[in-house]
ROLUMVEX-54010 format. One record per residue (C-alpha): residue in three letters; x negated, z negated, y negated. Coordinates in pm, 1 decimal, always signed. Each point is the difference from the previous one (the first is absolute). Layout:
  rest         x         z         y
   ala         X         Z         Y
...
//
This chain:
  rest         x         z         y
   unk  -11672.9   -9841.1   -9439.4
   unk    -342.5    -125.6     +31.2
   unk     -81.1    -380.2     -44.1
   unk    -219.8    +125.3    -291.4
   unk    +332.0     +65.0    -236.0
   unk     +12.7    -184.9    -288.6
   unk    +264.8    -227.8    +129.2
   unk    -233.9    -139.7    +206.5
   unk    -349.9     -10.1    -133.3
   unk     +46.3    -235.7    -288.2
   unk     +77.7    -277.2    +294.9
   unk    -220.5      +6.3    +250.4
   unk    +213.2    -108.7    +228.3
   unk     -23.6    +133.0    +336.9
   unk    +324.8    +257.9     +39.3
   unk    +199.6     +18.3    +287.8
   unk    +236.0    +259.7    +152.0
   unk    +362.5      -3.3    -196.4
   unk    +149.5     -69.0    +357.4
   unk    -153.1    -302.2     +36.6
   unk    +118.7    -183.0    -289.3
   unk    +346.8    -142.7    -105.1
   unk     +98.8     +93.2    -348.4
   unk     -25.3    -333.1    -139.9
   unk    -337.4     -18.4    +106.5
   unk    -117.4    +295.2    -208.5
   unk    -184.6     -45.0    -319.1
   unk    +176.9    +235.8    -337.6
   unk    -266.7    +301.1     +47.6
   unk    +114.4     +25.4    +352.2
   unk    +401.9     -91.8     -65.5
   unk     -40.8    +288.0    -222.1
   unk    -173.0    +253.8    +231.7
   unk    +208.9    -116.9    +289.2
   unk    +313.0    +127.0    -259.2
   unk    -161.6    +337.1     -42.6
   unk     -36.5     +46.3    +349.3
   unk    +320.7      +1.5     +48.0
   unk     +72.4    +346.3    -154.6
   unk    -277.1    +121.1    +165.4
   unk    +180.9    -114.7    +271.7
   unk    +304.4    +218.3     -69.7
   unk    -212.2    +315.3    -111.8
   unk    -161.6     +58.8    +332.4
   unk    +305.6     -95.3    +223.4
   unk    +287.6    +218.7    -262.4
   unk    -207.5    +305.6    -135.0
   unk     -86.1    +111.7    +291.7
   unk    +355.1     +15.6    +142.5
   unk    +132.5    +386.4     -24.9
   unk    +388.5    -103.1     +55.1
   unk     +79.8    -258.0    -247.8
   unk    +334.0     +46.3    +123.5
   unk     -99.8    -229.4    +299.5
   unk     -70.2    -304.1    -212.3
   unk    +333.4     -39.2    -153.9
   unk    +155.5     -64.6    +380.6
   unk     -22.4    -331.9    +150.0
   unk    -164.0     -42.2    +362.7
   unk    +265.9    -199.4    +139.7
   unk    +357.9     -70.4    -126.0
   unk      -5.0    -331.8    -260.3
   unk    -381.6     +71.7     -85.7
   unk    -148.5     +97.7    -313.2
   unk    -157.0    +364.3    -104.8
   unk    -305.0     +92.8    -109.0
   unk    +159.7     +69.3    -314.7
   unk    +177.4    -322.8     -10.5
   unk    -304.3    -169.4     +44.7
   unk    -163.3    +181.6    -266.9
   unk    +309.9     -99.1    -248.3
   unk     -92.0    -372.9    +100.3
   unk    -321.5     +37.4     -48.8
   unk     +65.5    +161.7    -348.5
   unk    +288.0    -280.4    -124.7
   unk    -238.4    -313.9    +103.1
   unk    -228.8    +187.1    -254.6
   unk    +262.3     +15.9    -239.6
   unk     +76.8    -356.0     -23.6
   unk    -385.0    -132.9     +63.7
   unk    -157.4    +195.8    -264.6
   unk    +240.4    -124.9    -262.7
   unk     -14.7    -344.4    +110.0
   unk    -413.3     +13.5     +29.1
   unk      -7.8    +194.9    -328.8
   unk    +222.4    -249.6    -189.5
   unk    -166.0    -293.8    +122.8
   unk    -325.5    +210.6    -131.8
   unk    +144.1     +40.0    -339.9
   unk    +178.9    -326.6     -96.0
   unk     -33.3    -396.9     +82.1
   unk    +214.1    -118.1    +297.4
   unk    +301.0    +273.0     -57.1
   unk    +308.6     -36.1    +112.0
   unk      +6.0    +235.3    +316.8
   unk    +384.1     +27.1     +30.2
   unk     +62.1    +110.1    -307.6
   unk    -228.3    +335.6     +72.4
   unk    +263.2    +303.7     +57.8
   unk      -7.1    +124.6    +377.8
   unk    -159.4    +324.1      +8.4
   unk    +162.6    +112.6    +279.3
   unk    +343.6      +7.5    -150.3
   unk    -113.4    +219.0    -308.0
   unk    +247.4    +245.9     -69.5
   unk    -291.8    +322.4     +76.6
   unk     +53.7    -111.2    +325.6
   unk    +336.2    +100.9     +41.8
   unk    -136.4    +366.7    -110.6
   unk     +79.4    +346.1    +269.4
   unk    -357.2     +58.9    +150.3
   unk    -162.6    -347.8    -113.3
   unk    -107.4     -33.9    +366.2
   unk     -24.7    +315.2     +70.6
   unk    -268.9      -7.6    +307.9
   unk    -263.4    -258.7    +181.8
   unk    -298.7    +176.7    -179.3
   unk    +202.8     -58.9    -325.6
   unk     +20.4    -378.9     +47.2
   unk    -337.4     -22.7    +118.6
   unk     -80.6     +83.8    -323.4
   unk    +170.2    -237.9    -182.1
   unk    -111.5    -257.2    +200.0
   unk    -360.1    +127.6      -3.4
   unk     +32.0     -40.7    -431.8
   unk    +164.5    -325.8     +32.0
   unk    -268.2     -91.4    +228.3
   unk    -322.3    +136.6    -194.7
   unk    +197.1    -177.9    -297.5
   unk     +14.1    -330.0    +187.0
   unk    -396.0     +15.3    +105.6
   unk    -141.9     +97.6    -373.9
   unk    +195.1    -269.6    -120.9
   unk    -117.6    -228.4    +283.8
   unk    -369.6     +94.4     -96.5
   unk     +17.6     -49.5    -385.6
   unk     +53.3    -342.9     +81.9
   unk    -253.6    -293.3     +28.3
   unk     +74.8    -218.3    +306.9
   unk     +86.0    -264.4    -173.2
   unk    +348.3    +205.5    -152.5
   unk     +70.2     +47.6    +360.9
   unk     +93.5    -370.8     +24.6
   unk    +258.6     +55.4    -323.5
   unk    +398.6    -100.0     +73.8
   unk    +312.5    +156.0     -72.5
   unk    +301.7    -195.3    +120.8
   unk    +324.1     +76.2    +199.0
   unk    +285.0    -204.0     +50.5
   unk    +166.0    +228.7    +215.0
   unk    -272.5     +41.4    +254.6
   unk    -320.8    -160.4     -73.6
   unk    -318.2     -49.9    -260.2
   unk    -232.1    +321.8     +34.6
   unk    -380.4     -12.1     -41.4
   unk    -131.1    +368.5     -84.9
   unk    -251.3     -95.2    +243.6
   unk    +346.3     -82.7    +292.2
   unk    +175.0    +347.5    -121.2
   unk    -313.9    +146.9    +140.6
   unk     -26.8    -157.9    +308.5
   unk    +388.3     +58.0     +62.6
   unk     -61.7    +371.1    -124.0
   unk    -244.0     +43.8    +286.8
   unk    +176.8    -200.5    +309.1
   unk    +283.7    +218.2     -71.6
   unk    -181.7    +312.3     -21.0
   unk    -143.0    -117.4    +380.9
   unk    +311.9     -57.4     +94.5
   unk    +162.5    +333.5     -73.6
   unk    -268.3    +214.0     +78.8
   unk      -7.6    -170.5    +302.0
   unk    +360.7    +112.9     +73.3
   unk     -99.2    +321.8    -194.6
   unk    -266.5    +107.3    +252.4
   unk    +262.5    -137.9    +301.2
   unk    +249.3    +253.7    -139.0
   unk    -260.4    +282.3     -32.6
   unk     -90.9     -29.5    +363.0
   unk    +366.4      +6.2    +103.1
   unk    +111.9    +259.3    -143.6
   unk    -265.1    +191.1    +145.7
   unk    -122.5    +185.3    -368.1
   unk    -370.0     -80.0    +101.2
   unk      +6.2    +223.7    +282.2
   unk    -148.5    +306.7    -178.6
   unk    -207.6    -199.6    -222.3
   unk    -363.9     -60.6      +0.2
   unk     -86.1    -323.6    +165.0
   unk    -187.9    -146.3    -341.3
   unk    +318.0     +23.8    -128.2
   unk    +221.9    -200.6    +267.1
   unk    -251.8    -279.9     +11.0
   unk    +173.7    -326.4      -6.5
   unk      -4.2    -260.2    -204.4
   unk    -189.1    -261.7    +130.0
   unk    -266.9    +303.6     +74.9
   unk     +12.2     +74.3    -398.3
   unk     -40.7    -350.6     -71.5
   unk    -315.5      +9.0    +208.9
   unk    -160.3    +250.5    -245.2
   unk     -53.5    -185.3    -316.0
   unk    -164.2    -315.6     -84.0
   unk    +168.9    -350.2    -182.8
   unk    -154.3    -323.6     -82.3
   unk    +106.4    -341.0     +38.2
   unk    +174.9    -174.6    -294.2
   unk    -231.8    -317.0    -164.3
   unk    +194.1    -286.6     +49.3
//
């Protein structure tokens, strides 16, 4: 991504490398492309991978799999997008009172998970769901409230910065796994880079204070 995208050339601001910049330190444009990044991310480290058989096993006993990862990835989706897109849609909503979409009875359905690629998937919709909804807003909508009593108040504008520290911290742990278990052996080396490489690659702007 060149610094001449368009989330980046109404500013002016002088972009730096993703890498260098903590998430709350982003402005939207670049909260939002840091969030599509991250299923770039997953394309070139998953597609590539012949036996997707390998990613369901953990590296070490007590550690997560690839595909458990992805599942985690793809249930903090779940919950963010409805919070973000009720907080959209109404005036301070009650957040509790949304119904947890990971206990919706489809889930319980033979074959719902039925392989890695298959949850990337959902999480890449949830994801390109979460980013067009993200973009239709005006930054001042980012600042709007919904409230919690069981955990905290949300600003659409804190989902997304939550969205994309977790999605650091699980690829992290995602691209620990993939070396592990020794999948990227017979892989091209584009497609084993890690993540602080990737995050070299595209360009983010600092947040106007």
């Amino acid at each position: 991504m060149s610094v001449d995208h368009p989330a980046f050339v109404a500013t002016g601001r002088t972009p730096l490398k993703a890498v260098e910049l903590a998430v709350p330190d982003l402005d939207n444009d670049s909260l939002i492309v840091r969030l599509q990044m991250t299923v770039n991310h997953l394309s070139r480290w998953l597609t590539p991978i012949t036996d997707k058989s390998m990613l369901m096993r953990s590296a070490r006993r007590g550690e997560k799999s690839v595909f458990e990862l992805l599942q985690e990835l793809r249930d903090t989706e779940l919950v963010a997008f409805a919070r973000m897109n009720a907080i959209a849609n109404s005036i301070n909503p009650d957040l509790d009172k949304l119904p947890d979409p990971r206990y919706f009875p489809e889930r319980e359905m033979p074959g719902f998970d039925r392989s890695p690629l298959s949850v990337l998937a959902q999480f890449r919709r949830l994801r390109q769901s979460t980013c067009a909804l993200l973009r239709s807003l005006p930054d001042s909508a980012w600042l709007r409230v919904g409230t919690s009593r069981l955990e905290h108040d949300w600003q659409i504008r804190s989902i997304a910065e939550f969205l994309a520290e977790n999605d650091t911290r699980v690829l992290h742990l995602m691209d620990v796994a993939l070396h592990n278990t020794g999948v990227r052996r017979n892989i091209n080396q584009v497609s084993g880079a890690h993540l602080t490489e990737l995050m070299e690659t595209y360009p983010v702007r600092v947040r106007a204070r």
